[in-house]
LOZA-76372 format. One record per residue (C-alpha): residue number from 1; chain; x, y, z. Coordinates in Angstrom, 1 decimal, always signed. Layout:
 num chaine      X      Y      Z
 NUM      A      X      Y      Z
...
This chain:
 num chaine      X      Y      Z
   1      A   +0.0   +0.0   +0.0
   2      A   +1.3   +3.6   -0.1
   3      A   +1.5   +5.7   +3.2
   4      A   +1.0   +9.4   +3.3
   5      A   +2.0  +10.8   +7.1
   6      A   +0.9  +14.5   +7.7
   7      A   +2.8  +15.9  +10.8
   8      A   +1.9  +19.0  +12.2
   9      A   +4.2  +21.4  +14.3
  10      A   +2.9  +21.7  +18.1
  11      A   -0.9  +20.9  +17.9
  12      A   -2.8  +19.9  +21.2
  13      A   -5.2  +17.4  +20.9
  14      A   -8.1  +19.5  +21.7
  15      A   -7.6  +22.2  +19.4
  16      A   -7.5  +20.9  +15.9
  17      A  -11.0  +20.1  +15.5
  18      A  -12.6  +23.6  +14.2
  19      A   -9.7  +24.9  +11.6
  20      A   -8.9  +21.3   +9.9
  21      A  -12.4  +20.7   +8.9
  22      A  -11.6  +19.0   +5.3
  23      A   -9.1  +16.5   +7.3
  24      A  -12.1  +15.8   +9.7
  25      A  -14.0  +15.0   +6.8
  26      A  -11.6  +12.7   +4.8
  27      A   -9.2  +11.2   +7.3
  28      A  -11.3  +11.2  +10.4
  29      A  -14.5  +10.4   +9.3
  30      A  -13.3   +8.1   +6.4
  31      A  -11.4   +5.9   +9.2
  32      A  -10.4   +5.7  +12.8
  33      A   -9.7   +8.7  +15.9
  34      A   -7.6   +7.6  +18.4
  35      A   -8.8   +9.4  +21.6
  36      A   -5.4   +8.4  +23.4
  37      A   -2.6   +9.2  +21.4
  38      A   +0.2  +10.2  +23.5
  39      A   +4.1  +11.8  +23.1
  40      A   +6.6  +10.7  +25.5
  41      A   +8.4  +14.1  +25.3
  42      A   +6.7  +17.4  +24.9
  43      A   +9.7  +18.8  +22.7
  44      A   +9.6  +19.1  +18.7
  45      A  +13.4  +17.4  +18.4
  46      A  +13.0  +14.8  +20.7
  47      A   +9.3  +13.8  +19.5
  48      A  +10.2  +13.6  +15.7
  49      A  +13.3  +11.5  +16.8
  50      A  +10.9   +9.1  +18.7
  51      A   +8.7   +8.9  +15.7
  52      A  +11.4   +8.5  +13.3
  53      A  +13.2   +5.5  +15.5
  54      A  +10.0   +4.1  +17.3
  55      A  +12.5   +5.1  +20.1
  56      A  +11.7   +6.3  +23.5
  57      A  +14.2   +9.4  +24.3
  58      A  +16.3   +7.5  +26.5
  59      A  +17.4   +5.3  +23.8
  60      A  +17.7   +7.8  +20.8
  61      A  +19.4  +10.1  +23.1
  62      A  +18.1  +13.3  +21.7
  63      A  +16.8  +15.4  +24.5
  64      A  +16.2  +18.8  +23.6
  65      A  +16.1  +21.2  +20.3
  66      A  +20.0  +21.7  +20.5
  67      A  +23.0  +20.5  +18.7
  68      A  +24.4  +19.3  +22.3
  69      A  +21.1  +17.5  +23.0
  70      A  +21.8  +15.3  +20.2
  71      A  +19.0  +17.1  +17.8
  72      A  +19.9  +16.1  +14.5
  73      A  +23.7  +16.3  +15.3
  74      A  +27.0  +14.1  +13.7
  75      A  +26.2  +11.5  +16.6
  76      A  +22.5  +11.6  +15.6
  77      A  +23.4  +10.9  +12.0
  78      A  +25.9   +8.3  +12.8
  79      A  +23.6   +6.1  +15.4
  80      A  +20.2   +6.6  +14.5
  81      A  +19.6   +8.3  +11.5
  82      A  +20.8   +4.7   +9.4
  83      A  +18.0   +2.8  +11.3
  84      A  +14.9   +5.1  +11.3
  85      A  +12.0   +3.4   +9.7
  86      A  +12.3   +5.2   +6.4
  87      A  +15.8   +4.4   +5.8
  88      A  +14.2   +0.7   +6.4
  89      A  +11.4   +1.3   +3.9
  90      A  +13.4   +2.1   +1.6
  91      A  +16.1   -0.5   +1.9
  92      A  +14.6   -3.1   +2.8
  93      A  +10.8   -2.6   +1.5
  94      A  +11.4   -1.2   -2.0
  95      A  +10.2   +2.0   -1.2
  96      A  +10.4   +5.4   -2.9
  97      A  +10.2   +7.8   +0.0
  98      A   +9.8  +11.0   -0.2
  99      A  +10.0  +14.4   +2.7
 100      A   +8.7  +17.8   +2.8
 101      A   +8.9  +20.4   +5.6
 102      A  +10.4  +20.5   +9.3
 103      A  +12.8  +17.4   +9.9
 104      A  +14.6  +18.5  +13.3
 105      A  +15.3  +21.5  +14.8
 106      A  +19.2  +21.3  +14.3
 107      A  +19.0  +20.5  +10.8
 108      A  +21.0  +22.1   +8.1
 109      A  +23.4  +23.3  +11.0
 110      A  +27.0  +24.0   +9.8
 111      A  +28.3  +22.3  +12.4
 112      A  +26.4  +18.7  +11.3
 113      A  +26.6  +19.0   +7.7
 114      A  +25.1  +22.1   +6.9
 115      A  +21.8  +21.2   +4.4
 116      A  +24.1  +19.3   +2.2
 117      A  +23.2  +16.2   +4.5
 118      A  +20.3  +14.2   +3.3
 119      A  +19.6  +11.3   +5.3
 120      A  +19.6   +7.9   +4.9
 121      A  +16.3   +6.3   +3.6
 122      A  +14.4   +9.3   +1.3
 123      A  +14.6   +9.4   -2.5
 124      A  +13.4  +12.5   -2.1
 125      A  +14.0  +15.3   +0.2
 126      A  +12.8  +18.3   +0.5
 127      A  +13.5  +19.5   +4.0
 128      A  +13.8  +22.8   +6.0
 129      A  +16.8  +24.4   +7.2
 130      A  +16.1  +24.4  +11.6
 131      A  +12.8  +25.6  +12.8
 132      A   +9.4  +26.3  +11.2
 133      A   +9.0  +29.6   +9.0
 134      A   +6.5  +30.4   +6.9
 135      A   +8.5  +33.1   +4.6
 136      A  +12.2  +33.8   +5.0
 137      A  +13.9  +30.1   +4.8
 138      A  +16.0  +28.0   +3.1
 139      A  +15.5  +24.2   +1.5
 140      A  +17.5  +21.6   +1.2
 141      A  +16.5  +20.1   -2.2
 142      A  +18.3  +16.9   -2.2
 143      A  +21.3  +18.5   -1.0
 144      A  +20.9  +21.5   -2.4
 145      A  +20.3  +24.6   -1.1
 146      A  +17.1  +26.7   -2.5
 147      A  +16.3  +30.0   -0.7
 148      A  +12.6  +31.4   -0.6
 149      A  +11.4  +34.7   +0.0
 150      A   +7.9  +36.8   +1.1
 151      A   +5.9  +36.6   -1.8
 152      A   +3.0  +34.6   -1.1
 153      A   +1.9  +33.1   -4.2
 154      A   +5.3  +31.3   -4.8
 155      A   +7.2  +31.2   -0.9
 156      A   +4.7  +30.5   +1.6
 157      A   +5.5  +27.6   +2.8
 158      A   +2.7  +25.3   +3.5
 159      A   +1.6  +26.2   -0.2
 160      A   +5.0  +25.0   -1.2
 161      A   +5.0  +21.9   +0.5
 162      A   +1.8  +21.2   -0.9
 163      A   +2.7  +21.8   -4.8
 164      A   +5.9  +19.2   -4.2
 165      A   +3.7  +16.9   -2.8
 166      A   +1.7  +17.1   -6.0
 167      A   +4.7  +16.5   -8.4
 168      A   +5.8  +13.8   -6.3
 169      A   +2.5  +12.2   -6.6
 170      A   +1.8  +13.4  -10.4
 171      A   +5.4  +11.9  -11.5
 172      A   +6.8   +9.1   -9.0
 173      A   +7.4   +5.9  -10.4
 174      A   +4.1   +3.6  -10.5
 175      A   +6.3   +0.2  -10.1
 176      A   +7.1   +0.7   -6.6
 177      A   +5.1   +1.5   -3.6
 178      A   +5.5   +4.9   -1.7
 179      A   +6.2   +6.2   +1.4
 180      A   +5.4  +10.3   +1.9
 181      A   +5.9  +12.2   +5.0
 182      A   +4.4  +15.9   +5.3
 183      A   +5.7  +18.1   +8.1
 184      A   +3.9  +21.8   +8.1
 185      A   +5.2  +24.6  +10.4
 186      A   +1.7  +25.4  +11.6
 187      A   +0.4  +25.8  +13.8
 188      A   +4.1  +26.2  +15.3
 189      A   +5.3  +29.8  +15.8
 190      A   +6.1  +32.7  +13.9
 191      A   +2.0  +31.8  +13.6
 192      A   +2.0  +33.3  +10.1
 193      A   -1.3  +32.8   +8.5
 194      A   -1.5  +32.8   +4.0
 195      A   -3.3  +36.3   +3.4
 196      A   -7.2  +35.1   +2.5
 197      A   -7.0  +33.2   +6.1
 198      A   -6.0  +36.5   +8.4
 199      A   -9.8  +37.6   +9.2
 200      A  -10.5  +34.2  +10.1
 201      A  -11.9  +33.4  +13.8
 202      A  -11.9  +37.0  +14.7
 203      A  -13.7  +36.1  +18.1
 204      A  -12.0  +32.9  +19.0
 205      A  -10.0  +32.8  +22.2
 206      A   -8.2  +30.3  +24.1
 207      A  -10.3  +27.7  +26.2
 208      A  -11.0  +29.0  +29.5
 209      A  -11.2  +25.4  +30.8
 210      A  -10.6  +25.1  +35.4
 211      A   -7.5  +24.8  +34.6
 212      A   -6.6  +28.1  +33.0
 213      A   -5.5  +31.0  +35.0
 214      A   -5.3  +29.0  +38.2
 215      A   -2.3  +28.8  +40.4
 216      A   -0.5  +25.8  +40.1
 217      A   -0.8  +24.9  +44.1
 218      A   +0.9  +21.6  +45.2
 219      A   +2.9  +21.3  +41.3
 220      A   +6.7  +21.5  +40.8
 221      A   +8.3  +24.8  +41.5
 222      A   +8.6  +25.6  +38.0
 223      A   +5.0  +25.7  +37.6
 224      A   +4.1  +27.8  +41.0
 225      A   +6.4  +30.7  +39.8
 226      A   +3.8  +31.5  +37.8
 227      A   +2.1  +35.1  +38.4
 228      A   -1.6  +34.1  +38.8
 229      A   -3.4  +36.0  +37.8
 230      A   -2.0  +36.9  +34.6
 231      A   -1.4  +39.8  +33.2
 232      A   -3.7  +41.6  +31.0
 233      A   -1.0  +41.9  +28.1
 234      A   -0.3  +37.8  +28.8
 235      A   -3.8  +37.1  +28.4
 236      A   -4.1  +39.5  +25.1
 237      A   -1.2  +37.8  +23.7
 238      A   -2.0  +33.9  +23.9
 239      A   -5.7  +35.1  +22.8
 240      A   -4.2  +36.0  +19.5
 241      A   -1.3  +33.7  +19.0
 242      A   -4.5  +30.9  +19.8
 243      A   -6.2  +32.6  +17.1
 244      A   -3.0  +32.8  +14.4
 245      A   -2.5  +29.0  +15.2
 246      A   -6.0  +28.0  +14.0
 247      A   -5.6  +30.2  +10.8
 248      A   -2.3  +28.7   +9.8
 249      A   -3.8  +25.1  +10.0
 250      A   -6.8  +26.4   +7.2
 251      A   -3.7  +26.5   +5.0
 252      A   -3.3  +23.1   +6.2
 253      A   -6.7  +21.7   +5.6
 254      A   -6.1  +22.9   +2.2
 255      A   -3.2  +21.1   +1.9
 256      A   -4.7  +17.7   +2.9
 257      A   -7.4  +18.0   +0.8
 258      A   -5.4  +18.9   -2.4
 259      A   -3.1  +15.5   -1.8
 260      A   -6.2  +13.4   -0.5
 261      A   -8.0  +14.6   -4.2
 262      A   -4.7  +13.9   -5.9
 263      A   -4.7  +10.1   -4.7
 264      A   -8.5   +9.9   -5.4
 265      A   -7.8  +11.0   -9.3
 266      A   -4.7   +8.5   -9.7
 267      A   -6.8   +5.7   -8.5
 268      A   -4.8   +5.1   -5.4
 269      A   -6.7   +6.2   -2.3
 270      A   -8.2   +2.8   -1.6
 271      A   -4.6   +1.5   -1.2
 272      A   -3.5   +4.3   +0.6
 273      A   -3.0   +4.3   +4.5
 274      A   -3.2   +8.2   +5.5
 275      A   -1.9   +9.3   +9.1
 276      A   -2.4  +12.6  +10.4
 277      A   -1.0  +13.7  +14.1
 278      A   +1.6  +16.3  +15.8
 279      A   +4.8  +16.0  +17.7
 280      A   +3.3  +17.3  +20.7
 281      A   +0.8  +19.9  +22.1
 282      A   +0.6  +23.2  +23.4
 283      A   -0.5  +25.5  +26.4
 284      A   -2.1  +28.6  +26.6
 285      A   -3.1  +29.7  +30.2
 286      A   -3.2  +26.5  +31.9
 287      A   -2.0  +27.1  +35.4
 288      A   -1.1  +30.6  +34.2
 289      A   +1.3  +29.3  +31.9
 290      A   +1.4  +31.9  +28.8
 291      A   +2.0  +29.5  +25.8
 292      A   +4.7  +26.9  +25.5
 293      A   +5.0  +23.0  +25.7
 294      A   +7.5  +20.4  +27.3
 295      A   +5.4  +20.3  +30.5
 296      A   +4.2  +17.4  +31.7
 297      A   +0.4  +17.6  +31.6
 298      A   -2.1  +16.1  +28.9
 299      A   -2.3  +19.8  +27.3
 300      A   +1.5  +19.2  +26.2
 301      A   +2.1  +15.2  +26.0
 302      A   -1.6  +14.6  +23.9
 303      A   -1.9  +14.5  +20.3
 304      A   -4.3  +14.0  +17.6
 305      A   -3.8  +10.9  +15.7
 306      A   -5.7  +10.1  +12.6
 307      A   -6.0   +7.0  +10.1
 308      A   -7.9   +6.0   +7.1
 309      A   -7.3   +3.4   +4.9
 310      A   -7.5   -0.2   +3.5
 311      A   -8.9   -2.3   +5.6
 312      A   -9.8   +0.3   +8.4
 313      A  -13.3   +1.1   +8.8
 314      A  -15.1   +4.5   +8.6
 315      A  -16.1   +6.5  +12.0
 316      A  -14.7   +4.4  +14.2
 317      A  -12.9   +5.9  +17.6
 318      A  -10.5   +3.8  +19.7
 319      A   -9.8   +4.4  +23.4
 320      A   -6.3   +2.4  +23.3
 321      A   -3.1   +3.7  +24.5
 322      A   -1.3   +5.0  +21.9
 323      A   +1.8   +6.7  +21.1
 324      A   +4.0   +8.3  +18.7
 325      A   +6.4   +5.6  +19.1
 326      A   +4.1   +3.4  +17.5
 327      A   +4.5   +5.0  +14.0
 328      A   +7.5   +3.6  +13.1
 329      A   +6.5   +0.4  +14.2
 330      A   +2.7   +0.5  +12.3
 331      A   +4.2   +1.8   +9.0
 332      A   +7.3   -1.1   +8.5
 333      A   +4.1   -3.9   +9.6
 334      A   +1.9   -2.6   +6.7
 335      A   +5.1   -2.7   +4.4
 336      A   +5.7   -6.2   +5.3
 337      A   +8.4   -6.1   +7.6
 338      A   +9.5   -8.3  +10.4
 339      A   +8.9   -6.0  +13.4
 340      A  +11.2   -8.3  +15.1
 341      A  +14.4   -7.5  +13.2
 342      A  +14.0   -3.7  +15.1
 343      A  +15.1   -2.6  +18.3
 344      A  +12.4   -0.4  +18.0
 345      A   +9.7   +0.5  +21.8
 346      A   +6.7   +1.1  +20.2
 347      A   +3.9   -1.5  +19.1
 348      A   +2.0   -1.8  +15.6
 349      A   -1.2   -0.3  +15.3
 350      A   -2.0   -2.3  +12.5
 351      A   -3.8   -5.1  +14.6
 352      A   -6.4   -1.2  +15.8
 353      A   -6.4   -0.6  +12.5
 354      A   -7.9   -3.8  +11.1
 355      A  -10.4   -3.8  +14.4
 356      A   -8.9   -7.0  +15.1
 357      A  -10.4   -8.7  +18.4
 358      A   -9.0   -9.9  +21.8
 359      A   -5.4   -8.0  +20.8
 360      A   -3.7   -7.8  +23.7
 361      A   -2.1   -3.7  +24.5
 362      A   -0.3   -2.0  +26.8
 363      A   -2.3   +0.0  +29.8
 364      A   +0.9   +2.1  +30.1
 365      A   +4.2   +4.3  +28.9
 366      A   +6.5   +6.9  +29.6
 367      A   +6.7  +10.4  +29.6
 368      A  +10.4  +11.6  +29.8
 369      A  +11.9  +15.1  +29.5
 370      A  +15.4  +17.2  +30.3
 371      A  +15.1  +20.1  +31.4
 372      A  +16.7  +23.3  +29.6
 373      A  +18.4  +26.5  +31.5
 374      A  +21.0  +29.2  +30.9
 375      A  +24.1  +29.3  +32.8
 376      A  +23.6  +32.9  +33.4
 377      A  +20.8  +34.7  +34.6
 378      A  +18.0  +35.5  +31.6
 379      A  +18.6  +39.2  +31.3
 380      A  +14.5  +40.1  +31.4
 381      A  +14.3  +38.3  +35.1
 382      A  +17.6  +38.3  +36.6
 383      A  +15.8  +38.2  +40.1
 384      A  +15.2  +34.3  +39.4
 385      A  +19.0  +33.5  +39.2
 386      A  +20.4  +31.0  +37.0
 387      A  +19.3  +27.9  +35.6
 388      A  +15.5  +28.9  +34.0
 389      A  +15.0  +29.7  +30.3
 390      A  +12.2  +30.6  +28.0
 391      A  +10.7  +33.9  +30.2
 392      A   +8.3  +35.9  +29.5
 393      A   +8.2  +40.2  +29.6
 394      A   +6.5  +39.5  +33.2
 395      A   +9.2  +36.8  +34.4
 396      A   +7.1  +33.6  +34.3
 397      A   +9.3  +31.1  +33.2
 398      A   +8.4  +27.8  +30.8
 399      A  +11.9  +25.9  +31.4
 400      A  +14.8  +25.3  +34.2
 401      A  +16.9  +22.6  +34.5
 402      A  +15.3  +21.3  +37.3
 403      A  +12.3  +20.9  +35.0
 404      A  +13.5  +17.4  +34.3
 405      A  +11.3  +14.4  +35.1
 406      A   +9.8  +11.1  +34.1
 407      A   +6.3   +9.8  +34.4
 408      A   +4.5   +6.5  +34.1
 409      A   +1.2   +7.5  +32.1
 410      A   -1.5   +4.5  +33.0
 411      A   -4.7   +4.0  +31.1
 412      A   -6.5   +0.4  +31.9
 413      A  -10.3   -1.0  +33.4
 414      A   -9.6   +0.3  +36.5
 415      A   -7.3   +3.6  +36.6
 416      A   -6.4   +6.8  +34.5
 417      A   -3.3   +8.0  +36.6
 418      A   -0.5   +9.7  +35.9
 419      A   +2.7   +9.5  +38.2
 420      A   +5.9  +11.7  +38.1
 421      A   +8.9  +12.1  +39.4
 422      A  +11.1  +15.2  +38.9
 423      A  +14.9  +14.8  +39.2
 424      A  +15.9  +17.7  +41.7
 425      A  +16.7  +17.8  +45.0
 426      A  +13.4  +17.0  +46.6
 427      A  +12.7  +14.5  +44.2
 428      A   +9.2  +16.2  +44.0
 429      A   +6.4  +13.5  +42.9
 430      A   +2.9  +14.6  +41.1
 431      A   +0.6  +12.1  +40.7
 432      A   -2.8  +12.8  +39.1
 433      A   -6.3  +10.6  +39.1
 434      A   -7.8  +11.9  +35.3
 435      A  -11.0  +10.4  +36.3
 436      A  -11.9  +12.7  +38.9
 437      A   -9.6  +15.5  +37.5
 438      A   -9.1  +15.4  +34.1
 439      A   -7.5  +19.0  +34.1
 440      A   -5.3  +17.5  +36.2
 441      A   -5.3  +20.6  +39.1
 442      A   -4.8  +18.2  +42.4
 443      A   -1.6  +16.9  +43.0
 444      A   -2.8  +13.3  +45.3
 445      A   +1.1  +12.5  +45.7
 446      A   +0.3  +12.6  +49.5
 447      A   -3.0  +11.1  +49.8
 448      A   -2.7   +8.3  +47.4
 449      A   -2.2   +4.5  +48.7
 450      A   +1.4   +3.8  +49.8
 451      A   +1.2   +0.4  +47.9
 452      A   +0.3   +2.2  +44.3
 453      A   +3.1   +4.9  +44.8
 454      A   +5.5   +1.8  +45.5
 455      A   +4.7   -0.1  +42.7
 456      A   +4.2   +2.9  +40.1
 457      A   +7.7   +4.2  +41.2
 458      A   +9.4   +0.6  +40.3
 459      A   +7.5   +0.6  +36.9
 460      A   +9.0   +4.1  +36.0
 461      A  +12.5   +2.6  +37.3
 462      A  +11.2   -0.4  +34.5
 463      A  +10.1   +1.8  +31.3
 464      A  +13.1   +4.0  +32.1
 465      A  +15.9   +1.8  +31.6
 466      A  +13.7   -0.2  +29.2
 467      A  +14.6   -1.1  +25.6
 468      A  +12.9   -3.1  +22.6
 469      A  +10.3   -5.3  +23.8
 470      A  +11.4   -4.7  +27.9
 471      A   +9.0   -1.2  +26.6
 472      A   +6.1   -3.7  +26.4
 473      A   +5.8   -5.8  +29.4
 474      A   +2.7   -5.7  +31.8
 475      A   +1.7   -2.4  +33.7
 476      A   +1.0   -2.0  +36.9
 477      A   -2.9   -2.9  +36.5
 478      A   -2.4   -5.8  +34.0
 479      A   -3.2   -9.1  +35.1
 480      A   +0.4   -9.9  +34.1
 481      A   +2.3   -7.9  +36.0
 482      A   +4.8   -8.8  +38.9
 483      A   +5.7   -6.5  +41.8
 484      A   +8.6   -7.6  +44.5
 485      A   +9.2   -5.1  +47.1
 486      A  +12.4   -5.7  +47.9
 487      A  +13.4   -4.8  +44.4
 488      A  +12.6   -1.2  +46.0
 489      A  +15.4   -1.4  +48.1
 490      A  +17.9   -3.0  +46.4
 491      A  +21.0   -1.1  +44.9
 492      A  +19.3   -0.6  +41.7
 493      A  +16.2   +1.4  +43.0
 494      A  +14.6   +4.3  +41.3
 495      A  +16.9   +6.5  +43.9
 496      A  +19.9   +5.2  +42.4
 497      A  +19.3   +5.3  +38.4
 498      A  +17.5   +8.9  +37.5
 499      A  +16.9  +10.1  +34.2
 500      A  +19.5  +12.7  +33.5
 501      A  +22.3  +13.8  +31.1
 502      A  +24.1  +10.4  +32.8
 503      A  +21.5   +8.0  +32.0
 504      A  +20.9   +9.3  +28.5
């Protein structure tokens, strides 16, 4: 079959509904939702590398949107790049592959390559130098480098990602099967939206949910520095970059609906699968947070995931346990390849797709994430010393170093918990029941039964030193699963292996 993958820049779960109608409509509704789709890091460089390996981030060692946390650097390229899933496809599957749009954060940087490096695995490439623009960047084509300007009709750059897809599809070879991947900017900062869209949702705001404009009372430190209320100007200003983000994604819709047409005239939609999801979410007030991501609450770590195609039903929603490690894993199954030649985490989601009955899943997986900070002081808060980052004009701050932690995220019969540990010097713990408190507002670290804080904290000692199929063993609230105490106390306890720069 072919397989078309749309990823989208920073797009929480509950926000992509309104503006991507058209996708909706012929992904969606043509096929299956996935109401529990999940990243297990909040960070565009460290996502895409999980989805590209079907790695968790303690395996592909990439842990942040810099050069020195292994996004797309020489080390990057040397260990993992040769084994992502479309360097398999294509080597291994017969598959003409082809890229357009963000790739990692780091790429095209002088110091790994410069945009002269095309990875392993794409026949075509077509990828943007760093972060997401909409005007104002340069391409790698193929190697080459291919600058773009501000004139709309020929440089904005969803439009341009769209009218390569359409070659690709219009001339690609029609004796072997392909492989495309899609990667917009939007709905990722600069928030730039294509002209006709910039009077769109004039009175749309951000979701004033419990959550939003609430202090974050009994949370990490990082999220009670937080000035609740907020500002006036800090409310004004997520308001509208809310708003850009849904007008950038109608260029999107359009885009979807050109390729979805395209495949319809050739006569290959029916053997087409067709993905559509995000590399993480987004916040916009929540505990009087302004915007940002790499938190560890459902706003950030939950993404829409989409799929239509053979075999997979219209309409259908599925509550499963999903997560973006799973791609990798779902797209080599439907090309035929033995899963078990991988050292990939994640599981195939081919067995959902089909509706296949009494398939046995996981009920958990983990959330990890390292912390960013400057050495100095950030020059518009100096009052909060070193060691935060990402501040705002009225000094609320989204990152520190100390913001680093791992969670166990549970979903099963009986529980929909999430428990964290942060790796400072308290070794703070948040643990949240999501089905009394979905918005996730009371911390029951304290309150909750000794037994299940025991036996979550040795599974996140599990997941995080886990590897291949060591991901996929029981959870806590499977039949299946073992517990021994004294493991807690052993040498090799939580206490003693953390996640940090060491461990990754």
């Amino acid at each position: 079959p072919g397989i078309l993958t749309f990823l989208a820049d920073t797009l929480w779960v509950f926000f992509f509904q309104t503006p991507l109608k058209k996708t909706n409509a012929l992904i969606a509704q043509m096929g299956i939702t996935f109401l529990n789709a999940y990243v297990p890091s909040a960070l565009c460089c460290p996502s895409r590398a999980s989805i590209l390996t079907g790695k968790y981030p303690h395996n592909h060692h990439v842990v942040n949107n810099t050069l020195e946390g292994n996004c797309s650097s020489k080390l990057w390229q040397k260990i993992q790049e040769p084994y992502t899933f479309p360097a398999l496809l294509k080597s291994m599957c017969g598959y003409q592959t082809f890229f357009a749009g963000k790739y990692l954060n780091e790429y095209g940087a002088e110091d790994a390559g410069g945009v002269g490096h095309v990875p392993p695995g794409w026949s075509f490439w077509y990828a943007l130098e760093k972060n997401s623009k909409y005007y104002n960047y340069t391409l790698s084509v193929n190697g080459k480098a291919r600058r773009h300007g501000e004139n709309y009709s020929v440089d904005y750059l969803t439009d341009v990602l769209a009218n390569m897809s359409l070659d690709f599809l219009e001339y690609k070879s029609n004796f072997e099967p392909f492989f495309m991947m899609i990667s917009t900017p939007a709905p990722h900062s600069p928030w730039t939206p294509a002209p006709q869209y910039t009077k769109s949702f004039q009175n749309v705001s951000a979701p004033r949910n419990s959550n939003f404009n609430i202090h974050g009372k009994n949370k990490h430190w990082l999220i009670r520095q937080a000035k609740t209320p907020m500002t006036n100007s800090s409310i004004q200003f997520l308001d509208d970059a809310y708003r850009k983000r849904w007008q950038t994604l109608l260029s999107v819709d359009d885009l979807v609906e050109k390729l979805v047409k395209k495949l319809e005239l050739n006569g290959e939609l029916d053997n087409t699968y067709i993905f559509y999801t995000s590399d993480n979410g987004f916040h916009t007030g929540q505990f009087s947070l302004p915007i940002d991501k790499r938190q560890l609450y459902e706003f950030d770590i939950k993404v829409p995931l989409l799929v239509r195609g053979p075999g997979v039903k219209p309409n259908q929603t599925n509550t499963m346990l999903v997560a973006n490690i799973d791609l990798g894993p779902t797209i080599l199954d439907i090309a035929g390849y033995d899963l078990n030649k991988t050292q990939m985490d994640g599981m195939s989601l081919l067995p959902l797709l089909r509706g296949d009955k009494n398939v046995t899943w996981r009920s958990d997986f983990l959330v990890e994430y390292q912390g960013e900070g400057y050495n100095g002081s950030d020059p518009t808060c100096p009052g909060l010393g070193p060691g935060v980052t990402h501040c705002f004009p009225d000094c609320v701050c989204e990152d520190s170093y100390n913001n680093t932690y791992a969670c166990v995220r549970t979903l099963s019969t009986s529980w929909d918990l999430q428990y964290c540990e942060f790796d400072d010097r308290e070794v703070f713990v948040e643990v949240y029941n999501l089905t009394a408190d979905p918005h996730q507002i009371n911390n029951i670290a304290k309150t909750i039964d000794q037994e299940i804080l025991e036996k979550m904290n040795y599974r996140l000692m599990m997941l995080q030193s886990c590897s291949g199929a060591t991901c996929r063993t029981p959870g806590v609230f499977d039949p299946g699963y073992r517990f021994d105490p004294r493991l807690m106390f052993s040498n090799h306890g939580i206490r003693a292996r953390r996640f940090s720069t060491q461990s990754l």
